[in-house]
C-alpha positions as CSV (number, residue, x, y, z in Angstrom):
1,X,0.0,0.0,0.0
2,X,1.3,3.5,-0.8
3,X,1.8,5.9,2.2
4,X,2.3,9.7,1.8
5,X,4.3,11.7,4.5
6,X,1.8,11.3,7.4
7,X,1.9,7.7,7.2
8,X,-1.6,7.6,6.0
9,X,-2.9,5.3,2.4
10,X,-1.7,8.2,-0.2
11,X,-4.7,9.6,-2.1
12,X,-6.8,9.3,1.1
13,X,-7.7,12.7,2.8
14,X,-6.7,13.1,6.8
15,X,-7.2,17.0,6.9
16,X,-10.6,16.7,7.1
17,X,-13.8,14.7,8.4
18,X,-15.3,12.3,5.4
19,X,-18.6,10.8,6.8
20,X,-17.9,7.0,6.1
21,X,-14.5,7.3,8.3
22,X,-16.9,9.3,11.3
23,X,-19.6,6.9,10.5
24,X,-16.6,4.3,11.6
25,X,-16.1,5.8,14.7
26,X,-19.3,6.2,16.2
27,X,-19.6,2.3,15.1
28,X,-16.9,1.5,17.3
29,X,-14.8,0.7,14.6
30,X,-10.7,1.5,14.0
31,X,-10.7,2.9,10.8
32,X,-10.8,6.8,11.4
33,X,-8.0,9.8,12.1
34,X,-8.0,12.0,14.7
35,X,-10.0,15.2,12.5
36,X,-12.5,12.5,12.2
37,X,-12.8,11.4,15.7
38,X,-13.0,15.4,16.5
39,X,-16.0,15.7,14.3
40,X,-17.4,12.8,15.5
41,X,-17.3,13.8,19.3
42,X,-18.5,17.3,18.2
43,X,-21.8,16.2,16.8
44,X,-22.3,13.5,19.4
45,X,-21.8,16.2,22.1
46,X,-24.5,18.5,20.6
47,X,-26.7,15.4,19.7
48,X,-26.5,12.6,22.0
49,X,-29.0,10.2,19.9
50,X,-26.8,10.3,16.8
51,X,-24.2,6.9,18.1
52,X,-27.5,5.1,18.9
53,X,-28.9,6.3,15.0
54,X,-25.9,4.9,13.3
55,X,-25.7,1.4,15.0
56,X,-29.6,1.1,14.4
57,X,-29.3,1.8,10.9
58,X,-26.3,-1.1,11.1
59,X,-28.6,-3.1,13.0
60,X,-31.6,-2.6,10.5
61,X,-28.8,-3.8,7.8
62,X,-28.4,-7.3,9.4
63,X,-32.2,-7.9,9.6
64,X,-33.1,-6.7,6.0
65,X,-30.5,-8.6,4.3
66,X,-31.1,-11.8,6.3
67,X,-34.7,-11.3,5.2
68,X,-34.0,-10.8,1.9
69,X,-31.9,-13.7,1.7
70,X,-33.7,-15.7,3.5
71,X,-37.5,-15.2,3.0
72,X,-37.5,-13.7,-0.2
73,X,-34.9,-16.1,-2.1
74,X,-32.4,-13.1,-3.2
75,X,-29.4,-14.0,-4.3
76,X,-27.6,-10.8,-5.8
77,X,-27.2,-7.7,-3.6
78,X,-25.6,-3.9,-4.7
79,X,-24.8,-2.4,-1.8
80,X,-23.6,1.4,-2.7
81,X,-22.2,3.6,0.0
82,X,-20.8,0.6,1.9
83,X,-19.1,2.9,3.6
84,X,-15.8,1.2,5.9
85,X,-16.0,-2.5,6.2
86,X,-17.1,-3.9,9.7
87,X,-18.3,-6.8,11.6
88,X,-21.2,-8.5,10.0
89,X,-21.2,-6.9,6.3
90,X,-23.5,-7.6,3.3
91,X,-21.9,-10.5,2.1
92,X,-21.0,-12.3,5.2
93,X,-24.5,-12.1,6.1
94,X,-26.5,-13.3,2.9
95,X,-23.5,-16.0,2.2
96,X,-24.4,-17.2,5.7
97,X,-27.8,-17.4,4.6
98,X,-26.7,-18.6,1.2
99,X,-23.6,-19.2,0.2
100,X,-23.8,-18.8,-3.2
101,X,-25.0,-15.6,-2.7
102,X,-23.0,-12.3,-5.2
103,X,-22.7,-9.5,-3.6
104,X,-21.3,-5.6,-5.0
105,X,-20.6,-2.8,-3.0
106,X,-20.2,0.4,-4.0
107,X,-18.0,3.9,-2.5
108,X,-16.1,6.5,-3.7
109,X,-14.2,7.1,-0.4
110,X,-10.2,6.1,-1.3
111,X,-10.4,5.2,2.5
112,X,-12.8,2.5,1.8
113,X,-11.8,1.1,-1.4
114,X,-8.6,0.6,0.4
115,X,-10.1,-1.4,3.3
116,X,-12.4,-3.0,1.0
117,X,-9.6,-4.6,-1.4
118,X,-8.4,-6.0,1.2
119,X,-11.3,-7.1,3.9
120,X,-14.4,-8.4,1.7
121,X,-13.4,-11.6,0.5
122,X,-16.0,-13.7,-0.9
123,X,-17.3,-17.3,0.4
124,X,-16.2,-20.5,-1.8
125,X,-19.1,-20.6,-4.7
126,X,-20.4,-16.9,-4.3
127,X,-18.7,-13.6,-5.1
128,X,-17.8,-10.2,-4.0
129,X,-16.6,-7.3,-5.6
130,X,-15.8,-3.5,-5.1
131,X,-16.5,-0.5,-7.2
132,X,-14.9,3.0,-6.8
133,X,-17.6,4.8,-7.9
134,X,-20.1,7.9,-6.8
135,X,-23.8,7.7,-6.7
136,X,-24.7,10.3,-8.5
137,X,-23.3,8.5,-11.6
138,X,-25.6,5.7,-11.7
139,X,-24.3,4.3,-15.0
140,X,-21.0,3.5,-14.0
141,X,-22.3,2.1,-11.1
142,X,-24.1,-0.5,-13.3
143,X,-22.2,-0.6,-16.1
144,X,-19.7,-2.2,-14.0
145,X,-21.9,-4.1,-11.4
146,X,-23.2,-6.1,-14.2
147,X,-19.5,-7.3,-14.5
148,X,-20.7,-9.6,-10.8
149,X,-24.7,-8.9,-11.4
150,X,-27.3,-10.6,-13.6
151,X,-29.5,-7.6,-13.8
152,X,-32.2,-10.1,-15.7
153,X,-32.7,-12.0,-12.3
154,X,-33.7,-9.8,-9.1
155,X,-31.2,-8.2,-7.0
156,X,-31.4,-6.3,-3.5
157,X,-30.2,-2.4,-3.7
158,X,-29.0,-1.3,-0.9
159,X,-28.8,2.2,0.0
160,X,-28.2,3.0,3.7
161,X,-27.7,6.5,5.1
162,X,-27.0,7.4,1.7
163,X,-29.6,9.6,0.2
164,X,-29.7,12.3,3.0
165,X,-25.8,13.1,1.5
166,X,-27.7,14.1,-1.9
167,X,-29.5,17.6,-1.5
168,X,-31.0,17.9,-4.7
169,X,-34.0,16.3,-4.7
170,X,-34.3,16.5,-8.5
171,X,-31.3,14.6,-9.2
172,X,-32.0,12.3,-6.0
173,X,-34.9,11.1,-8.2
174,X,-33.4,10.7,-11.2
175,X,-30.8,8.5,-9.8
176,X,-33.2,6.6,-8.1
177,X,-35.3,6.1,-11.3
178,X,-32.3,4.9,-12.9
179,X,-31.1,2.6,-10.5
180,X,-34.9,1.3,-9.6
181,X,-35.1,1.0,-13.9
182,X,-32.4,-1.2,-14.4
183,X,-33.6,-4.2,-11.4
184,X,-35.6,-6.8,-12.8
185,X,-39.4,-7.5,-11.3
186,X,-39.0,-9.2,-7.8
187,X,-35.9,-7.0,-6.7
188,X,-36.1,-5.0,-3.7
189,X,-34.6,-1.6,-2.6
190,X,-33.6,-0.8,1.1
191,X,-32.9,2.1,1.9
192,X,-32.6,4.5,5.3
193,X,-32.7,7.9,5.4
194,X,-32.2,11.2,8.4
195,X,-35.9,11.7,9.4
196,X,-36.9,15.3,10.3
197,X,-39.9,14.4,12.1
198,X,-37.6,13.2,15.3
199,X,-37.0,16.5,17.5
200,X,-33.0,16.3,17.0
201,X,-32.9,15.4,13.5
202,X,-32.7,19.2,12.7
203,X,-30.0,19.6,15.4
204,X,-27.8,16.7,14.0
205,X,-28.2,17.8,10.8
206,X,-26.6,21.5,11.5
207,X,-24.0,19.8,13.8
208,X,-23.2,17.5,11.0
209,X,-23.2,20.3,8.0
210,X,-21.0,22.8,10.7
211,X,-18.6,20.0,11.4
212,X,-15.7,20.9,8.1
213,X,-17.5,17.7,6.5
214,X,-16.9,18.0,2.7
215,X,-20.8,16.1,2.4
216,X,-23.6,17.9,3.9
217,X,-26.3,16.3,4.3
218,X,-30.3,17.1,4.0
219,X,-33.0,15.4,6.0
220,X,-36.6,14.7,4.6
221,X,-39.6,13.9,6.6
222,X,-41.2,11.3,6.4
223,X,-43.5,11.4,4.0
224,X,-40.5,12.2,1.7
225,X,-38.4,9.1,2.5
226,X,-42.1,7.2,1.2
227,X,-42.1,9.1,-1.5
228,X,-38.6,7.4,-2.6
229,X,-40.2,4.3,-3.1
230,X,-42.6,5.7,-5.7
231,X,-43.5,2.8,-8.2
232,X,-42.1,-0.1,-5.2
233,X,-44.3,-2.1,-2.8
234,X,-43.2,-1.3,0.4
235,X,-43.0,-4.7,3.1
236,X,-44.1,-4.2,6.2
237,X,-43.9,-2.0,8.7
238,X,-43.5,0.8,5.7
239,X,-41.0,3.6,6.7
240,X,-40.0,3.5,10.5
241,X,-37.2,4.2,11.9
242,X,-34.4,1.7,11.8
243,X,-35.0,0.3,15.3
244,X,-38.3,-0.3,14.4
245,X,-37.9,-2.2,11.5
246,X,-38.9,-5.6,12.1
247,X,-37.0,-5.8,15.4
248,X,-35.8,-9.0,17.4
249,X,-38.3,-9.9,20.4
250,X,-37.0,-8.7,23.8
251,X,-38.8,-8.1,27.3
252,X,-38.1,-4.2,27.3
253,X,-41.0,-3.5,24.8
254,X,-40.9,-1.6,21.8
255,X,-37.5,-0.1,20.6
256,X,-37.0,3.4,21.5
257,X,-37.2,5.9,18.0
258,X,-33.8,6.9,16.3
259,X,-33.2,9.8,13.9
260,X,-32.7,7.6,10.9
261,X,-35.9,6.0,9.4
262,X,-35.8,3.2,6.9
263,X,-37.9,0.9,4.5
264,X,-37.5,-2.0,2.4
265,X,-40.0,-2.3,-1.2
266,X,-40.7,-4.8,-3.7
267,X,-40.2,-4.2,-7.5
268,X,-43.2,-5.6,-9.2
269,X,-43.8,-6.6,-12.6
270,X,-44.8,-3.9,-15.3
């Protein structure tokens, strides 16, 4: 691996916060710098709920895809915005479900293709592969999934914590239309998404955008985040937040609500 000066993976940036690095470090995780454990600290300081918000949404991750790979037979998954490698990601939980199971994820973080090369090795009879690529170019995103894909059989998009990072809504829909377009019938889309209709979501969200973070982000209510499955079925419970997402039993009740809110949808025939 090359190293610049500072001893950090050249072409990665260490002068400033990148969300997937932050993201990292309120996971618990060891892939982060010091500017990003700073930024981290900052936010969680001014919003308390925001650790609990990102290991929910990881949470909600582990559920959906053992659903999908489980109940609902899928066999393919495109994960974009992957964000740092963890315990428990994508692959390693559907290929525990299914070995055969192909999995692609997705960043543009230098960070994270770094990690990724190296951490997300595939099971014996399935696959897994990166792509260094952005979201808002959805057609290099599946011009080279479809390298690992069979876009003519059903595949589960995943999109978590994602969207809120694209504050356009016109082009947020017009990469969702594209993405959404190219999945065959039976495919499903997951997605979660900064709610604004918890009290601290607006709070967050300006502690987030102050923090020297090159990615702002924009939260949506939630009657928004529905409206990005336009076209889909949505499964039940429809858009919740991530804790509430079909959660595990337990004797304390139901979950307590979390900033981010989530939803999985069917893609149904034409």
């Amino acid at each position: 691996m090359d190293m610049d000066d500072t001893g950090h993976p050249a072409h990665v940036s260490a002068d400033r916060p990148l969300s997937a690095r932050v993201w990292d470090y309120w996971l618990g995780g060891k892939d982060h710098y010091e500017v990003d454990r700073q930024a981290g600290e900052r936010v969680a300081r001014q919003v308390p709920g925001i650790v609990a918000a990102a290991r929910t949404d990881r949470l909600f991750l582990g559920r959906c895809v053992r659903h999908l790979a489980g109940e609902e037979g899928v066999r393919q998954f495109l994960d974009v915005g992957t964000g740092l490698p963890t315990v428990d990601n994508t692959h390693e939980i559907a290929q525990r479900v299914a070995p055969e199971s192909r999995v692609v994820y997705v960043d543009n973080d230098p960070l994270v293709l770094v990690h990724a090369r190296a951490l997300l090795t595939s099971a014996p009879g399935g696959a897994t592969d990166y792509i260094d690529a952005d979201v808002r170019d959805p057609e290099r995103v599946l011009a080279e999934a479809a390298a690992t894909l069979d876009f003519g059989r059903p595949v589960g998009l995943m999109m978590l914590a994602l969207l809120h990072l694209v504050t356009d809504d016109d082009e947020l829909r017009s990469i969702l239309d594209r993405l959404v377009g190219a999945l065959a019938p039976g495919s499903f889309v997951a997605l979660s998404h900064a709610c604004l209709e918890v009290d601290v979501t607006r709070l967050a969200v300006s502690a987030w955008n102050e923090s020297g973070t090159p990615h702002p982000i924009k939260a949506r209510t939630g009657k928004e985040i529905e409206a990005l499955f336009d076209g889909l079925e949505l499964l039940e419970p429809g858009v919740v937040s991530c804790s509430r997402w079909r959660p595990e039993p337990n004797p304390w009740g139901e979950p307590q609500e979390t900033m981010t809110f989530c939803g999985v949808a069917r893609k149904l025939p034409a």
